[in-house]
C-alpha positions, 0 to 999 in steps of 0.5 A: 174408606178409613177403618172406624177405629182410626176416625174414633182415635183421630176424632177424640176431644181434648174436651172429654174429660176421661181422656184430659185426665189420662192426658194430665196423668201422661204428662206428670209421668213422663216428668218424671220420667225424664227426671228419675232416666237422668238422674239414673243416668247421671249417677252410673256416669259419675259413679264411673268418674269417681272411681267405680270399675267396669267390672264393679259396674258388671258385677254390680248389674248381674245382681240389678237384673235380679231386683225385678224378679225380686219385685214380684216374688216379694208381692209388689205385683200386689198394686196391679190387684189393688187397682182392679180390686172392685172392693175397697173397704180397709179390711179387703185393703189390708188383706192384700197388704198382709199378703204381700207383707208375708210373701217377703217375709217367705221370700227373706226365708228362701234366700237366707237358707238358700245362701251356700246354693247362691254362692256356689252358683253365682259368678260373684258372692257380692250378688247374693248379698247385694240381693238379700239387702234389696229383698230387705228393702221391700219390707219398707216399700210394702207399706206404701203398696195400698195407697200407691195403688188407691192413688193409681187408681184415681189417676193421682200422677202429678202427687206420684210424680213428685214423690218419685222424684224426690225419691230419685234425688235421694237415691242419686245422693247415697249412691254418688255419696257412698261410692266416693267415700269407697273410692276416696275415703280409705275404706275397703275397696269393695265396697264400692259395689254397695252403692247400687243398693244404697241407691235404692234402698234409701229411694225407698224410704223416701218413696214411701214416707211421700206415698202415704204423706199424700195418701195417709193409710194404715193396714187394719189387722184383718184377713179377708181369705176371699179376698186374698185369694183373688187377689193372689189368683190374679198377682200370679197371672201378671206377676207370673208374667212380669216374672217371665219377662224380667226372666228374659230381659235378665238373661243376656246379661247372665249369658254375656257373664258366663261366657265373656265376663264381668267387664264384658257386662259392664260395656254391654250394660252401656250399650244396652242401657243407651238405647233399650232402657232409655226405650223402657223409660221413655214407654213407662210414660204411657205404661204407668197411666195404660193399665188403670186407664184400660181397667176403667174401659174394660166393659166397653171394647170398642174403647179398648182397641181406640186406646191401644192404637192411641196409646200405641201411637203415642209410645213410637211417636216419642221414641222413634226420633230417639232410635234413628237418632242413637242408631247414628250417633252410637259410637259418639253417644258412647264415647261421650258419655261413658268414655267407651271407645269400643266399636263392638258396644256402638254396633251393639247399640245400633243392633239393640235400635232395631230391637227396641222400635218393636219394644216401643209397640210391645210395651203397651199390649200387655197393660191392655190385656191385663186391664180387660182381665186377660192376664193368662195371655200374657202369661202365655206371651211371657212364658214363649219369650222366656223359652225362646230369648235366653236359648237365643242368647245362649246359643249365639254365644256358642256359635259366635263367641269371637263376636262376644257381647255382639252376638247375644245382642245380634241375638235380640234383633232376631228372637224378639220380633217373634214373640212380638208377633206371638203377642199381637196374634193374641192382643188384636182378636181381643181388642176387635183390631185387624192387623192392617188396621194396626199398623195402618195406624202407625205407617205416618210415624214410621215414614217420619221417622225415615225422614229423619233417618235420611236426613241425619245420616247426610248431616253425619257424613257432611260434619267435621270429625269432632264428637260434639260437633257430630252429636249436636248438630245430628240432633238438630238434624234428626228431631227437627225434620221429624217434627216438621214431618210429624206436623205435615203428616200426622198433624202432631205439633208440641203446641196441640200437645201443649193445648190438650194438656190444658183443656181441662183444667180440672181434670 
């Protein structure tokens, strides 16, 4: 008999009005989503037309890693409290702003005196500055915290939505406009490298202006210390953890500079950000909406493992066709868009696929325990992953160094589907979720996504030799066959979708 759980996922209305509002909420981040990863897309690759080197873009990327770490070390980790903070007066608001305002301010402190430390240990001198402009950038963006989080927290995505995607256009502008004027402009050369947080910085300005245009606030000159206390309590158990995680999803592109170079980061950053950034952005439209979605069911548990299975579900049933459709089409993905003709980049991606369909499920079960309070596991999650990736890293460079870049991304495919159990072993008892249950749940997406696996593979081989002639129709191929499978098996069509997304109106 099919387990309750799944009749409970299976038999929800697209009537209830929790569940349209979440829905509504999906559908403007996935929007933007597909605008900000285009966008991002379309500006590393004309930045790289205009002119921009691989070994800027490497450089360039060791310090981008850091901006994550950044984030949290400067108090933007402050959103997630505001959202669970059950008082929301202006002076307990403006508590956990002034925090966060300070936690900048000490973190602007650190790097200034830690300069001739950060020059003697870093590859490359242009990262510590490139860092201390972005730490710079967070004075700006802390003033938009409060009402970002508010607006979170009343599932407001359609306003969030558009403001990101102006700010996403804005920082296309500055950064393409910036490394022409480097690259064309009979300036210093080296300063081409500084587009990449032009970008950002003026993404900035515009995300925050747009914030509190849709939701007007203003910080009160008051500090409520129980309040920022709990708040500061629970910032350090997920940013702790969020920490963690950019720690190790950082690592291999430091392990990839130390031991092969900044040109080598720079054909890795490709392959990696063909497939596995494509997969974070593509989960970001379910992770932007799950965590407050989880903080409103939190009482109620029965709820929170129908959730995570739907949630779930809807993260592999997005990026599945995407991974079987880069693991054939790498090399051509590769040469088409970046202009790489290295077959160690494409087995690289291919490897990288294997890793991102367990990050598709593993993306969502840390906003679920976050948003029913259990942030210390995924603290422990995080911490075990930080231990085990980067030694992985590290030691596949030294056992294999030949195989450079391959072998750190060889090393991916082996350690993170380790810690992905680690984490279930955590997520599944605190949801009341049995493993089979679990996966269960995902065997039809799974089977569809071999379907197109299969089907693509015969399409590949069958084409002529031209690149586009191969990426088109392999598309064509993989996507359409895991549709029709999709709607046999799972009963998913884009035209339900389409219906629940228009179910409530007011929602």
């Amino acid at each position: 008999m099919e387990p309750a759980i799944l009749g409970r996922v299976r038999a929800s209305h697209p009537g209830d009005t929790t569940l349209a509002r979440v829905d509504r909420s999906t559908a403007w981040v996935a929007v933007a989503s597909v605008v900000l990863g285009v966008m991002d897309a379309v500006s590393t690759i004309l930045c790289l037309r205009i002119g921009v080197t691989v070994a800027e873009l490497g450089a360039a990327t060791l310090a981008v890693a850091l901006f994550p770490i950044v984030d949290r070390l400067g108090g933007l980790g402050l959103t997630a409290a505001v959202i669970r903070e059950t008082e929301t007066d202006p002076g307990a608001l403006s508590s956990v702003f002034w925090l966060g305002l300070g936690a900048t301010a000490a973190l602007l402190g650190v790097l200034a005196l830690a300069r001739p430390l950060a020059l003697a240990c870093l590859p490359d001198p242009i990262i510590w500055a490139l860092l201390f402009a972005y730490t710079g950038r967070q004075l700006v963006r802390h003033f938009s915290i409060v009402p970002e989080a508010m607006m979170k927290r009343d599932l407001r995505y359609r306003e969030l939505a558009r403001v990101k995607m102006v700010g996403s256009f804005a920082e296309t502008a500055v950064k393409i406009g910036f490394a022409y004027m480097a690259t064309h402009g009979g300036g210093p050369r080296e300063l081409a490298v500084w587009c990449f947080i032009l970008g950002p910085i003026a993404n900035a300005i515009v995300t925050t202006i747009g914030t509190l245009i849709c939701h007007p606030w203003r910080p009160h000159f008051v500090i409520r210390r129980e309040v920022a206390v709990r708040a500061a309590r629970f910032t350090a158990a997920v940013s702790g953890g969020e920490l963690l995680y950019f720690a190790y999803t950082s690592a291999d592109y430091l392990v990839v500079g130390a031991f092969f170079g900044d040109a080598a980061v720079g054909v890795y950053r490709l392959a990696y950000e063909l497939v596995l950034d494509v997969v974070r952005l593509l989960s970001l439209v379910t992770t932007e909406v799950a965590f407050p979605t989880f903080a409103r069911i939190s009482s109620d548990i029965g709820a929170v493992g129908a959730q995570l299975i739907r949630f779930t579900r809807q993260n592999l049933i997005v990026i599945a066709p995407f991974l079987v459709y880069a693991g054939i089409e790498a090399d051509d993905l590769l040469a088409l868009l970046f202009g790489v003709n290295a077959p160690a980049a494409a087995t690289a991606a291919r490897v990288l696929c294997i890793v991102g369909a367990v990050r598709a499920l593993g993306f969502i079960v840390p906003s679920m325990l976050a948003g029913i309070g259990r942030a210390a596991q995924v603290l422990v999650y995080n911490a075990f992953a930080a231990v085990l990736l980067p030694v992985l890293f590290v030691v596949a460079a030294l056992l294999a160094p030949r195989y450079g870049y391959l072998a750190v991304a060889g090393a991916w495919a082996a350690g993170y589907p380790i810690a992905f159990g680690v984490l279930l072993a955590m997520a599944l008892p605190a949801a009341e979720l049995s493993t089979r249950t679990y996966f269960r749940s995902l065997a039809g997406i799974v089977a569809c996504a071999a379907g197109g696996l299969i089907a693509g593979l015969g399409m590949r081989f069958a084409l002529p030799g031209t690149v586009i002639v191969r990426v088109i129709g392999v598309a064509s191929v993989v996507f359409v066959v895991y549709g029709v499978m999709l709607a046999r098996i799972e009963g998913v069509t884009i035209l339900k979708v389409v219906r629940r997304l228009r179910a409530d109106p007011a929602a």
